[in-house]
One Martini backbone bead per residue (centre of mass of N, CA, C, O) as a GRO file, in nm:
protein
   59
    1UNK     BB    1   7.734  11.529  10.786
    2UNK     BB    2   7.933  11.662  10.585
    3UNK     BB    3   8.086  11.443  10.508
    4UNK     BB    4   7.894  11.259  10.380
    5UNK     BB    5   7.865  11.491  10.173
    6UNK     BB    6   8.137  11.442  10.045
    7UNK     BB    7   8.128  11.186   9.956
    8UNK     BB    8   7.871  11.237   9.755
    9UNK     BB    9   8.059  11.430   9.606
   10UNK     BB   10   8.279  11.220   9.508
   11UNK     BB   11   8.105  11.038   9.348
   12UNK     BB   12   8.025  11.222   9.133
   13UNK     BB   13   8.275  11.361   8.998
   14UNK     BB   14   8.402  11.067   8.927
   15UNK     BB   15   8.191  10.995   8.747
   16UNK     BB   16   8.228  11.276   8.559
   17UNK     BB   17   8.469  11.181   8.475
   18UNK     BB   18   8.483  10.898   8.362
   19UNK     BB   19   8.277  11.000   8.161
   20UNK     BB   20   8.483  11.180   7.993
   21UNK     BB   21   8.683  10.967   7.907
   22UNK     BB   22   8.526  10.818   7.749
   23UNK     BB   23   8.466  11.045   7.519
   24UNK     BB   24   8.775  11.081   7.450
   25UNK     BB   25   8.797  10.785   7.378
   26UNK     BB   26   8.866  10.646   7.075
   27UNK     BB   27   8.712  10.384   7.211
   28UNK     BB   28   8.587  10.168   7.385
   29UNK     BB   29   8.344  10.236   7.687
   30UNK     BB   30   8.259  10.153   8.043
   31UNK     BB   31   7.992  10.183   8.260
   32UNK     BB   32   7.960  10.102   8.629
   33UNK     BB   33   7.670  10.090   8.873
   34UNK     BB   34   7.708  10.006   9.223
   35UNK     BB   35   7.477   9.918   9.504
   36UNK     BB   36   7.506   9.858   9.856
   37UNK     BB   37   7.387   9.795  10.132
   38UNK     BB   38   7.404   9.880  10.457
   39UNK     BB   39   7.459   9.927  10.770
   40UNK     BB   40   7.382  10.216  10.890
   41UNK     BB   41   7.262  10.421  10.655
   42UNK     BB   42   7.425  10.268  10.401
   43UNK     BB   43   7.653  10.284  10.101
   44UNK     BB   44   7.771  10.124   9.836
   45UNK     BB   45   7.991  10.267   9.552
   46UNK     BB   46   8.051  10.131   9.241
   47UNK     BB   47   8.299  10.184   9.000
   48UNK     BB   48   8.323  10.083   8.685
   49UNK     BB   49   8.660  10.153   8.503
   50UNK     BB   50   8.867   9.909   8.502
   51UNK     BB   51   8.858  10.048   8.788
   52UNK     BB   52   8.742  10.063   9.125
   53UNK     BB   53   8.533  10.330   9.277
   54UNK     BB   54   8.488  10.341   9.647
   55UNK     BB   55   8.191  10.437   9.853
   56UNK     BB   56   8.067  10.571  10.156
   57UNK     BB   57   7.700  10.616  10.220
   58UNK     BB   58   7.498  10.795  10.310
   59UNK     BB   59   7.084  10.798  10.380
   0.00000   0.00000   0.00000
């Protein structure tokens, strides 16, 4: 369950890097946070921001 949740905290970390990213760039910036259901108590986390950032979390 460790790795579980050290998952669910690289998923946020990277959310508020891409965060400051954004504060810091000169022009126009988007973040899109999307979550999908998966089989065996699990979420997939995709992050938009030019690229894509994927992560599965345990729930």
């Amino acid at each position: 369950m460790q790795a579980d949740h050290k998952t669910a905290e690289l998923a946020k970390k990277k959310l508020l890097e891409l965060f400051d990213d954004v504060l810091s760039h000169d022009g126009f910036g988007e973040i899109r946070v999307e979550t999908k259901i998966l089989k065996r108590q699990q979420k997939e986390v995709i992050l938009h921001c030019g690229k894509q950032y994927r992560f599965v979390v345990d729930v």
